[in-house]
PDB file of N, CA, C, O and CB in Angstrom:
ATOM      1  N   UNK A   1      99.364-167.382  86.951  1.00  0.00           N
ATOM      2  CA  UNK A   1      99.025-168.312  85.895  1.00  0.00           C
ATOM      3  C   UNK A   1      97.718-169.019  86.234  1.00  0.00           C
ATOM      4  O   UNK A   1      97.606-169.306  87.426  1.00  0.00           O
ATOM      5  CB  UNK A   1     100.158-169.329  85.681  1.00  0.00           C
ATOM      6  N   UNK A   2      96.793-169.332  85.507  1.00  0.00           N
ATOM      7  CA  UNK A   2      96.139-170.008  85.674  1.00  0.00           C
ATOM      8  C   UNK A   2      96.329-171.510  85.730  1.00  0.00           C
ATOM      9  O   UNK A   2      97.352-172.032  85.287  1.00  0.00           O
ATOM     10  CB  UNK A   2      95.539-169.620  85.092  1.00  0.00           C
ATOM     11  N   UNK A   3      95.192-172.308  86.355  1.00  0.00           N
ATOM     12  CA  UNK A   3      95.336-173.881  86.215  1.00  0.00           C
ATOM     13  C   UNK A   3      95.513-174.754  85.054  1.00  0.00           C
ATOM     14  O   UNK A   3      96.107-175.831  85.018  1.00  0.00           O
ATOM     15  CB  UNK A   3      94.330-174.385  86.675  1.00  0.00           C
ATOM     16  N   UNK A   4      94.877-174.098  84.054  1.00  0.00           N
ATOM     17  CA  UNK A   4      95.249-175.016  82.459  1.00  0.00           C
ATOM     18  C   UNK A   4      96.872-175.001  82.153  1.00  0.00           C
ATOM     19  O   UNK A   4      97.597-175.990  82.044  1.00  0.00           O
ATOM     20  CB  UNK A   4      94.404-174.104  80.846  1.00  0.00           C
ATOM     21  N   UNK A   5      97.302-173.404  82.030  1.00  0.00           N
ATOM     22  CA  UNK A   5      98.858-173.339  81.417  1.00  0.00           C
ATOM     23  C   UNK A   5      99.555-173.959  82.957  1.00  0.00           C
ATOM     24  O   UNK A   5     100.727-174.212  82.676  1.00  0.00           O
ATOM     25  CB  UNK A   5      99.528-171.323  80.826  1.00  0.00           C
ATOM     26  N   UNK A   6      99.342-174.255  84.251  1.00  0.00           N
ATOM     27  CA  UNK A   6     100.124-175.475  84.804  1.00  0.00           C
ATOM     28  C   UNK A   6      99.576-176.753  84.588  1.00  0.00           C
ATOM     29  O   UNK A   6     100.421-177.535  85.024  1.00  0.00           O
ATOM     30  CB  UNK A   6     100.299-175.400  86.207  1.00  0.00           C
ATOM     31  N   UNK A   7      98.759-177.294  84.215  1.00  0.00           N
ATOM     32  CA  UNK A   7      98.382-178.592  84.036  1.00  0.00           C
ATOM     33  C   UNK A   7      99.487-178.761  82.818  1.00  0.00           C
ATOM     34  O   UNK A   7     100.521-179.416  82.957  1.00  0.00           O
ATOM     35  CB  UNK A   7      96.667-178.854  83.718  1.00  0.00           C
ATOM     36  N   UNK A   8      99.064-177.980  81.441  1.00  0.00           N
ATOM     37  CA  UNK A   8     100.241-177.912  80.457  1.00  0.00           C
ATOM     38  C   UNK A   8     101.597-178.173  81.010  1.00  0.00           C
ATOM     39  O   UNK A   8     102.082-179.246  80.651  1.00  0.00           O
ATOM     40  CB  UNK A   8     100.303-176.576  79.833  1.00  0.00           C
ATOM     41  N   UNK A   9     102.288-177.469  81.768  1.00  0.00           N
ATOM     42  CA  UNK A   9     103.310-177.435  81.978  1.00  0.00           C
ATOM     43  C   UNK A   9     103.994-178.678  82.801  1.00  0.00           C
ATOM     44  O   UNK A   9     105.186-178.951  82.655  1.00  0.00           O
ATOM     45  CB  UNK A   9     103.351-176.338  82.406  1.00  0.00           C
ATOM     46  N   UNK A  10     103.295-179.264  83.511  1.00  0.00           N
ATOM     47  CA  UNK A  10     103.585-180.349  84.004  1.00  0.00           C
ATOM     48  C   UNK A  10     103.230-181.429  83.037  1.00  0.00           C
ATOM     49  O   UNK A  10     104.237-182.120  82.881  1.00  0.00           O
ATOM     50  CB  UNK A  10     103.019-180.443  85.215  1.00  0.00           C
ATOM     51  N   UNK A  11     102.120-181.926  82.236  1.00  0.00           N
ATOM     52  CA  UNK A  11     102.501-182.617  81.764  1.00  0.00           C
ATOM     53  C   UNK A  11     102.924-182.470  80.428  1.00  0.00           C
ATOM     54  O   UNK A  11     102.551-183.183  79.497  1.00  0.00           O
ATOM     55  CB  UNK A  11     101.912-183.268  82.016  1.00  0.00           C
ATOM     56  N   UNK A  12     103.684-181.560  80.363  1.00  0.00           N
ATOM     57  CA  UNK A  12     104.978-181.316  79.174  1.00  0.00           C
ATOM     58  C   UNK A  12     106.613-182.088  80.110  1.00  0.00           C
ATOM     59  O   UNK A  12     107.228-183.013  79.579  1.00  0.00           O
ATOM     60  CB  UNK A  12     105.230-178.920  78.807  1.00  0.00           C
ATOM     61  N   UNK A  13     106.883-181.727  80.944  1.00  0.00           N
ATOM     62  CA  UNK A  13     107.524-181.907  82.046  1.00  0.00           C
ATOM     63  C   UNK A  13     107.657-183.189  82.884  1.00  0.00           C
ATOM     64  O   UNK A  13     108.670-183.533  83.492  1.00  0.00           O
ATOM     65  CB  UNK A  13     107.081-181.089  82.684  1.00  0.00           C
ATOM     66  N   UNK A  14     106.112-184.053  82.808  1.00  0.00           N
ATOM     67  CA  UNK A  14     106.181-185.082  82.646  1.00  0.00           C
ATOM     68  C   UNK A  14     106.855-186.042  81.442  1.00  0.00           C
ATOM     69  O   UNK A  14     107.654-186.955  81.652  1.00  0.00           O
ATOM     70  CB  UNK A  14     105.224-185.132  82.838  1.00  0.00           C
ATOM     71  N   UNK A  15     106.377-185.646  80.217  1.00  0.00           N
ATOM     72  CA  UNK A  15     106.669-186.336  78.777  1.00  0.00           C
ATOM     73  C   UNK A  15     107.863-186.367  78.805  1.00  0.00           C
ATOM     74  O   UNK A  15     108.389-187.466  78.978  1.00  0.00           O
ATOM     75  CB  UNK A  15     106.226-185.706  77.468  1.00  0.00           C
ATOM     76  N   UNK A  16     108.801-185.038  78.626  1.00  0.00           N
ATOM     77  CA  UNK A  16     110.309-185.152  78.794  1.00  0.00           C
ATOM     78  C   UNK A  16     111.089-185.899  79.758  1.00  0.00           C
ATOM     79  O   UNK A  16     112.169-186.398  79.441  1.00  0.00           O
ATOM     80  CB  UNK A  16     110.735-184.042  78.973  1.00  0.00           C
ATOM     81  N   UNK A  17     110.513-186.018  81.112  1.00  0.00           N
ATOM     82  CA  UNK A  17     111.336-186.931  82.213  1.00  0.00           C
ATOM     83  C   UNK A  17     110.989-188.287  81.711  1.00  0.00           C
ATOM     84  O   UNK A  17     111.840-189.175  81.762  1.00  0.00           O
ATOM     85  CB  UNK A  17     110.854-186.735  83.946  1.00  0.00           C
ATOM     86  N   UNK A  18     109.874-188.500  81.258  1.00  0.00           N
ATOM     87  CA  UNK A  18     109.450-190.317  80.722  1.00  0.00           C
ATOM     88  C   UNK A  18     110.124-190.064  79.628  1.00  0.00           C
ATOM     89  O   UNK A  18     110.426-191.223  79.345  1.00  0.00           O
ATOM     90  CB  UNK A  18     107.606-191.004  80.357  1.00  0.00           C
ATOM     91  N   UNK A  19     110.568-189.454  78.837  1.00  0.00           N
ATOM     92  CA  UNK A  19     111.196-189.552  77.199  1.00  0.00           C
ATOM     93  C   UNK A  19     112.645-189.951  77.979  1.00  0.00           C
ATOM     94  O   UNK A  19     113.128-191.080  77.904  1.00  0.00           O
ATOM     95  CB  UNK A  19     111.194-187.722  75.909  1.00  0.00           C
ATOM     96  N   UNK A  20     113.097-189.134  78.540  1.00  0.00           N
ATOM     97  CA  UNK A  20     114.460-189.432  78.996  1.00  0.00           C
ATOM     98  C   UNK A  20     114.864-190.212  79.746  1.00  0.00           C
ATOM     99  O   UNK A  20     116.053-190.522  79.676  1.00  0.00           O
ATOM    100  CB  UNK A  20     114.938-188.692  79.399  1.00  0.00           C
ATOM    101  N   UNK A  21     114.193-190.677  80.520  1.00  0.00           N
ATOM    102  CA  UNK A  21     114.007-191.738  81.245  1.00  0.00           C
ATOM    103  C   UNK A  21     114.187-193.336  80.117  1.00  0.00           C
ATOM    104  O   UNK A  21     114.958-194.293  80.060  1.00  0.00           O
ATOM    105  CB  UNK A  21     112.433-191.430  81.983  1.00  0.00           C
ATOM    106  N   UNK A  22     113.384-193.017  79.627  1.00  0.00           N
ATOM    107  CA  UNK A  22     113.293-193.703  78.490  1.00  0.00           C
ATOM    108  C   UNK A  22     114.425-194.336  77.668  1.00  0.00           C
ATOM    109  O   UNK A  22     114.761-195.516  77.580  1.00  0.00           O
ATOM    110  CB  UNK A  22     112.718-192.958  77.803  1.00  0.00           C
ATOM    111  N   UNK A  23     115.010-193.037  76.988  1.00  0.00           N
ATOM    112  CA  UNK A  23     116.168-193.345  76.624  1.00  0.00           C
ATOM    113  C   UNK A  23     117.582-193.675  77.005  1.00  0.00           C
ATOM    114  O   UNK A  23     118.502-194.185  76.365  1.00  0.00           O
ATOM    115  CB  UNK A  23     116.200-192.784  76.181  1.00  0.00           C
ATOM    116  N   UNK A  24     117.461-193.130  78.532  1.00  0.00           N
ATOM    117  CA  UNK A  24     118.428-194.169  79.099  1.00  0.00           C
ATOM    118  C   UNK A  24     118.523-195.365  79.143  1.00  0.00           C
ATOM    119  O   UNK A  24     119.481-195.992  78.690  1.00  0.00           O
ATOM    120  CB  UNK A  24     118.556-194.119  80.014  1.00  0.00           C
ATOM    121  N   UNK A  25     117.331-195.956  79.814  1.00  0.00           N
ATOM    122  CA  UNK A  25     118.014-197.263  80.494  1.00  0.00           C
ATOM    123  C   UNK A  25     117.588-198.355  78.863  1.00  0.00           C
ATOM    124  O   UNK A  25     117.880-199.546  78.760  1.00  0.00           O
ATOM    125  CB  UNK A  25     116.959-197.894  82.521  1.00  0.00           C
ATOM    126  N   UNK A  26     117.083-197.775  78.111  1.00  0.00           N
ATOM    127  CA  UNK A  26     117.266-198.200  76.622  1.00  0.00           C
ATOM    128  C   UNK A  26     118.239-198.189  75.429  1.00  0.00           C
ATOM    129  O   UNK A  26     118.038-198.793  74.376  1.00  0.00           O
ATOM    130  CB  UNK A  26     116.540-197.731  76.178  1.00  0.00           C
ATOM    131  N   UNK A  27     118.894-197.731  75.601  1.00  0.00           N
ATOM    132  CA  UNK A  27     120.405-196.903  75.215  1.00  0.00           C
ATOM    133  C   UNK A  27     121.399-197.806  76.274  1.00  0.00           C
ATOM    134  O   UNK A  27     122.118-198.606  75.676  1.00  0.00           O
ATOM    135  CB  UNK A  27     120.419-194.787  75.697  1.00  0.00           C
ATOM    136  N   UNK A  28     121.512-197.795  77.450  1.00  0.00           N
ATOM    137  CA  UNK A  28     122.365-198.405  78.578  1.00  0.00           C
ATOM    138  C   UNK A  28     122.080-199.827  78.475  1.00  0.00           C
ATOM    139  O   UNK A  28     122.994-200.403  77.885  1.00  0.00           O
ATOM    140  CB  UNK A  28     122.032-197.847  80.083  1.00  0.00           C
ATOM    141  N   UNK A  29     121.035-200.681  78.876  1.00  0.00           N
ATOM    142  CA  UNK A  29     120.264-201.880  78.950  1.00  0.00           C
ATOM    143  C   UNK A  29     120.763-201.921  80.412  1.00  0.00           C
ATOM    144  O   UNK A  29     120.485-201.393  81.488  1.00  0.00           O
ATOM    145  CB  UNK A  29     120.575-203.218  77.833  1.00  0.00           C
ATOM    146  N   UNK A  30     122.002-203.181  79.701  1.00  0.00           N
ATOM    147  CA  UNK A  30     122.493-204.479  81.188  1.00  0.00           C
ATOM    148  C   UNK A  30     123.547-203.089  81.929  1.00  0.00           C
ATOM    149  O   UNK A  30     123.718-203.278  83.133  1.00  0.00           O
ATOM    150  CB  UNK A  30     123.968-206.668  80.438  1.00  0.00           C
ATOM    151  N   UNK A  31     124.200-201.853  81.415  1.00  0.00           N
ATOM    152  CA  UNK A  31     125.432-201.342  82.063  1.00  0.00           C
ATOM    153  C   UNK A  31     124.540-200.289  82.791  1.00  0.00           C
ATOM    154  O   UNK A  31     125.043-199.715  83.758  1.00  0.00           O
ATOM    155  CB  UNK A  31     126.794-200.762  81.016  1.00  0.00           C
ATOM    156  N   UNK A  32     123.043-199.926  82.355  1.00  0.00           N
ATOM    157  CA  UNK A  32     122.867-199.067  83.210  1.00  0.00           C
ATOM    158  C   UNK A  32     123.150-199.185  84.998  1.00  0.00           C
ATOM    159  O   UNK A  32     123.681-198.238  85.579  1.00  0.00           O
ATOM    160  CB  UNK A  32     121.659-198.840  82.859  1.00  0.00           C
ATOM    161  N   UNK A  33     122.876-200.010  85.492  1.00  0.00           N
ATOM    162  CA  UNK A  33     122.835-200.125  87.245  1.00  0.00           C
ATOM    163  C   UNK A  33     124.402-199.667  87.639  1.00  0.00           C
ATOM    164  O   UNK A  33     124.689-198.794  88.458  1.00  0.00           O
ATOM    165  CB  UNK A  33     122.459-202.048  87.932  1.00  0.00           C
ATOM    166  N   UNK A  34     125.693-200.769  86.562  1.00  0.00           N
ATOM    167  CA  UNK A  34     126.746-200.426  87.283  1.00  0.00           C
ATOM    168  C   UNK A  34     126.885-198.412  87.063  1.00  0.00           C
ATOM    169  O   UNK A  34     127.130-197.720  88.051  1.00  0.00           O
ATOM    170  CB  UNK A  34     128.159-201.514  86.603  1.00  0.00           C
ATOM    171  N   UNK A  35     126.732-197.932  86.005  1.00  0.00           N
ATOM    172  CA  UNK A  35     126.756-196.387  85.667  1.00  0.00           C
ATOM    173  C   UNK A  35     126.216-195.563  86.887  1.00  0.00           C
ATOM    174  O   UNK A  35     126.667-194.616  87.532  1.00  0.00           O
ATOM    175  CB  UNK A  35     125.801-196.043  84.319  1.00  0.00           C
ATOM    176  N   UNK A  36     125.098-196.287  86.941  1.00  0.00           N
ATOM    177  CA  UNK A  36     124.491-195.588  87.848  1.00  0.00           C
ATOM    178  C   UNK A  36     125.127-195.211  89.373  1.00  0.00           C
ATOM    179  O   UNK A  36     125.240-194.166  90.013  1.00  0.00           O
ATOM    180  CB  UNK A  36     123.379-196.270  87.930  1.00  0.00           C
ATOM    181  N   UNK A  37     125.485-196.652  89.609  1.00  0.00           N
ATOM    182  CA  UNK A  37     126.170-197.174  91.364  1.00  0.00           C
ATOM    183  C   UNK A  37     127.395-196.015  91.329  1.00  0.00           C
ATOM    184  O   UNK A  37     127.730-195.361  92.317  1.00  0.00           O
ATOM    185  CB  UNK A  37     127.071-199.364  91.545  1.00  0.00           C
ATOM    186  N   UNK A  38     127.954-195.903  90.080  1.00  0.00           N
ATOM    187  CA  UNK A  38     129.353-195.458  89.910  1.00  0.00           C
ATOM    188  C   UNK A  38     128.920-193.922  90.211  1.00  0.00           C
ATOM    189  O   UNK A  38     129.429-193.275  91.126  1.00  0.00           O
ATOM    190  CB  UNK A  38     130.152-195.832  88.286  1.00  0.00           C
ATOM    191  N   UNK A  39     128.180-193.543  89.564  1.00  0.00           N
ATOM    192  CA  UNK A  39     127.750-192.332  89.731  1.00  0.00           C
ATOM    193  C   UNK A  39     127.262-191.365  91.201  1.00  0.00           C
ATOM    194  O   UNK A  39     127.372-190.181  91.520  1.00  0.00           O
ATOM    195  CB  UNK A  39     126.828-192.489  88.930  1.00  0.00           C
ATOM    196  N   UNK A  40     126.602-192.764  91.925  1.00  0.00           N
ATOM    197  CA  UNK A  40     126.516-192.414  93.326  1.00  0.00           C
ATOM    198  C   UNK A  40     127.168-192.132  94.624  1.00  0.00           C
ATOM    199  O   UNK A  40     127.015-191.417  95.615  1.00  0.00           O
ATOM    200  CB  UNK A  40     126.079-192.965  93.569  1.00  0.00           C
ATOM    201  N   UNK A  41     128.230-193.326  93.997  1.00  0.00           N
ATOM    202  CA  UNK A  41     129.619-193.620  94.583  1.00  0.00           C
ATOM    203  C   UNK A  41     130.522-192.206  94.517  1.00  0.00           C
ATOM    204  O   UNK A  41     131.266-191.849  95.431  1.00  0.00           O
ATOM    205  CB  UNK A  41     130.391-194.915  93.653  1.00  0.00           C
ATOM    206  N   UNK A  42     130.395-191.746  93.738  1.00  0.00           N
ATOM    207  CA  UNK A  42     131.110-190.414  93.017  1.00  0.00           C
ATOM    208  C   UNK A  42     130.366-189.392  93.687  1.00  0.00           C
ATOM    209  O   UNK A  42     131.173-188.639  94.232  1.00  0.00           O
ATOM    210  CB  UNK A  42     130.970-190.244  91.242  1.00  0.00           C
ATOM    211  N   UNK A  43     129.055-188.992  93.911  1.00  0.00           N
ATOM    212  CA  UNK A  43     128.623-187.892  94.375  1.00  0.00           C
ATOM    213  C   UNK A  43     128.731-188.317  95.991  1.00  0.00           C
ATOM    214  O   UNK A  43     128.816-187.310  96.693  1.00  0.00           O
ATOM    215  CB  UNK A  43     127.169-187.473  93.726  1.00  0.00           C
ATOM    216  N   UNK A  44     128.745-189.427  96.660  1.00  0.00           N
ATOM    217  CA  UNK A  44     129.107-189.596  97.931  1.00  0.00           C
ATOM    218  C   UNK A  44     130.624-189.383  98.551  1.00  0.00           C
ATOM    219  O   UNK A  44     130.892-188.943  99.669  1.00  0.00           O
ATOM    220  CB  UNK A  44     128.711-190.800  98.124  1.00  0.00           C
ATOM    221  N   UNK A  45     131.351-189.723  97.743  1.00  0.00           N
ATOM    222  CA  UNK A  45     132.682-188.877  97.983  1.00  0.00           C
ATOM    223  C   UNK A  45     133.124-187.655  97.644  1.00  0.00           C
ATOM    224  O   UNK A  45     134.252-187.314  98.000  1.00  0.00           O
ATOM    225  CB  UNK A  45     133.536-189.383  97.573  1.00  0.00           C
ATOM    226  N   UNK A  46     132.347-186.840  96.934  1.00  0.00           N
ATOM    227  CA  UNK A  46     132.176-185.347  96.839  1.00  0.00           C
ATOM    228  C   UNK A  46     131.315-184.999  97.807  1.00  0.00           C
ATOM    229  O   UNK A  46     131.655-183.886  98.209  1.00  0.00           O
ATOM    230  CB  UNK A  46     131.683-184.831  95.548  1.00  0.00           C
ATOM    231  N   UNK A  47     130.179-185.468  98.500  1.00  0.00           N
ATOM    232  CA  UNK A  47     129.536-184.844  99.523  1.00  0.00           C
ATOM    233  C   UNK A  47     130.324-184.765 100.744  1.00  0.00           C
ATOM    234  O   UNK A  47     130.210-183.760 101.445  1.00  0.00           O
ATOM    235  CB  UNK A  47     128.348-185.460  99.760  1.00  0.00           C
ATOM    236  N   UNK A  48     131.217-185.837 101.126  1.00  0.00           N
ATOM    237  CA  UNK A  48     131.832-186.152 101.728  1.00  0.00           C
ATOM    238  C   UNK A  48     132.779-185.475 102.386  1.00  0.00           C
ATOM    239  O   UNK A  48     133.064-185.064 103.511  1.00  0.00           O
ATOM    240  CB  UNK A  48     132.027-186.793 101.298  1.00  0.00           C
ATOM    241  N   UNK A  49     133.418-185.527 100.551  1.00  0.00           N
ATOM    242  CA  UNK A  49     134.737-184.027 100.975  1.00  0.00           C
ATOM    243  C   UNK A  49     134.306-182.990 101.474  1.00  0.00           C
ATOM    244  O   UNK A  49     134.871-182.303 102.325  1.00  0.00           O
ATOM    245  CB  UNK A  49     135.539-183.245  99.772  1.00  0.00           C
ATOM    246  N   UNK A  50     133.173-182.787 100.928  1.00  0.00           N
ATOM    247  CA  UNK A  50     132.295-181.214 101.476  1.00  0.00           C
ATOM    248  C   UNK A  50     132.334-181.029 102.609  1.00  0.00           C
ATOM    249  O   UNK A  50     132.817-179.997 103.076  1.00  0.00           O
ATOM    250  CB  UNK A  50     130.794-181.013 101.305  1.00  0.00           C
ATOM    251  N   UNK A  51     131.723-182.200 103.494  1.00  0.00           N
ATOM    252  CA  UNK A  51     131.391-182.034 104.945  1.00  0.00           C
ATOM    253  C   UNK A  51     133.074-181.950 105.605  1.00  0.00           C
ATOM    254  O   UNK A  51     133.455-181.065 106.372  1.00  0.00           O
ATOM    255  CB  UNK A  51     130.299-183.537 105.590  1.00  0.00           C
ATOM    256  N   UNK A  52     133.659-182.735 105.255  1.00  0.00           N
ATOM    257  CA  UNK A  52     135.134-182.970 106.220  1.00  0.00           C
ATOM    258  C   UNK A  52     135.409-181.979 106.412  1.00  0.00           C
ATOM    259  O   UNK A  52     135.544-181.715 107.607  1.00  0.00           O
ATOM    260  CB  UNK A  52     136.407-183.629 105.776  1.00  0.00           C
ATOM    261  N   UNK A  53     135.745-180.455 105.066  1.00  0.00           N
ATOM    262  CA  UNK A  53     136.002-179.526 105.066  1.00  0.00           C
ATOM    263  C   UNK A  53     134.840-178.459 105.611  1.00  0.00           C
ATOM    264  O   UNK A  53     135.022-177.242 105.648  1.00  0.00           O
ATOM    265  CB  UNK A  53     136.480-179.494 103.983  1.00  0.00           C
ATOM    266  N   UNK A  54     133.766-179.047 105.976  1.00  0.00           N
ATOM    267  CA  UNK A  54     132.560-177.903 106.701  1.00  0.00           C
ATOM    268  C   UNK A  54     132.990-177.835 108.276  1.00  0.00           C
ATOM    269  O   UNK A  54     133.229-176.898 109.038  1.00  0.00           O
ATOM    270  CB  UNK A  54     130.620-178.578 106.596  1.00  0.00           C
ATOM    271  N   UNK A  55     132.980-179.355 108.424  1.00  0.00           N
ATOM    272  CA  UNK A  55     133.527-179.068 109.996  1.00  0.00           C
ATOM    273  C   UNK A  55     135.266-179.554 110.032  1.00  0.00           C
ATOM    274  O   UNK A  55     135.526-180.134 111.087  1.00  0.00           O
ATOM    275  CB  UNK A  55     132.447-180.225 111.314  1.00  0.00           C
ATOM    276  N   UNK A  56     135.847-179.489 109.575  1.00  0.00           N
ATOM    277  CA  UNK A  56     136.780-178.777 110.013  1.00  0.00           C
ATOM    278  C   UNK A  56     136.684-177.707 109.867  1.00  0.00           C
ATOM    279  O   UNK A  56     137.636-177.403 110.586  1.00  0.00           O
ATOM    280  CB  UNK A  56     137.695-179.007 109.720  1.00  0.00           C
ATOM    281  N   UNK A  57     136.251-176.605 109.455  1.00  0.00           N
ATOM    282  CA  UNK A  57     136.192-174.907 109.712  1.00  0.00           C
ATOM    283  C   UNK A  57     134.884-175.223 110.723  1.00  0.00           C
ATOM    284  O   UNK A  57     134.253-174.165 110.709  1.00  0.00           O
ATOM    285  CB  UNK A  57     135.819-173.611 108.005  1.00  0.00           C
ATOM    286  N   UNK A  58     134.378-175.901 111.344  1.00  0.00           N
ATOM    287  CA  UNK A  58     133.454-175.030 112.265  1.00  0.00           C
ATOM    288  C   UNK A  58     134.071-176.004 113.479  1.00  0.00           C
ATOM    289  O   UNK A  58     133.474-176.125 114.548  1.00  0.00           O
ATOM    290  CB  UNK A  58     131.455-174.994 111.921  1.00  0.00           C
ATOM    291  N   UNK A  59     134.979-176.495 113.274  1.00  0.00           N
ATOM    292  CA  UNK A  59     136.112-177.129 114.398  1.00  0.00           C
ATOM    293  C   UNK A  59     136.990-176.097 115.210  1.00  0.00           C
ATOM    294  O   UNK A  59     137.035-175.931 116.429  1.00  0.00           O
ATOM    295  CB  UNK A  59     137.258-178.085 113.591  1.00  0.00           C
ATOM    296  N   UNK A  60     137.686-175.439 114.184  1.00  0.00           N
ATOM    297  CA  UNK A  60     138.485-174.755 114.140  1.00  0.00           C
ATOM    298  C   UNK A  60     137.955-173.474 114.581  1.00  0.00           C
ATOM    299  O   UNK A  60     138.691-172.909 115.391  1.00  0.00           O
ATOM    300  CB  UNK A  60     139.017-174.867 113.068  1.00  0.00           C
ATOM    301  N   UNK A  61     136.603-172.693 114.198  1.00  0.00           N
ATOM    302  CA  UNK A  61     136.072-171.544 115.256  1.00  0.00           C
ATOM    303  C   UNK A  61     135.655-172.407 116.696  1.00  0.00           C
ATOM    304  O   UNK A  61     135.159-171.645 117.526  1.00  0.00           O
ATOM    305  CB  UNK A  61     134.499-170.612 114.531  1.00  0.00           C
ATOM    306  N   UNK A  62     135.716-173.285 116.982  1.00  0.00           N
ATOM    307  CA  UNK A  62     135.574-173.861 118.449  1.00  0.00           C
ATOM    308  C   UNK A  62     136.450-173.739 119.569  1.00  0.00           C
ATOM    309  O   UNK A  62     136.158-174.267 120.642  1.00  0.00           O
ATOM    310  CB  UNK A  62     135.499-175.095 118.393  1.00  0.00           C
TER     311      UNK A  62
END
């Protein structure tokens, strides 16, 4: 590809992450932060589970 059709492409790519961006925390206002926390909270106890169960199997070949 040339440099123009990526300049394009990023800032197409830009516009959509600021559009959406956008419409979240505009749409959400004051509940966005707790959504958010909740949301983190949630992928940290799924990462979590992940690992417990990674090493326990690399426990268990030990």
């Amino acid at each position: 590809m040339n440099i123009f059709s990526d300049r394009f492409f990023l800032i197409t790519a830009a516009i959509i992450a600021s559009t959406l961006a956008w419409s979240f925390w505009s749409s959400l206002q004051q509940n966005a932060f707790p959504i958010l926390s909740a949301l983190a909270l949630i992928t940290l106890i799924v990462e979590n589970r992940k690992l417990r169960k990674e090493l326990k199997t690399i426990k268990s070949k030990i």
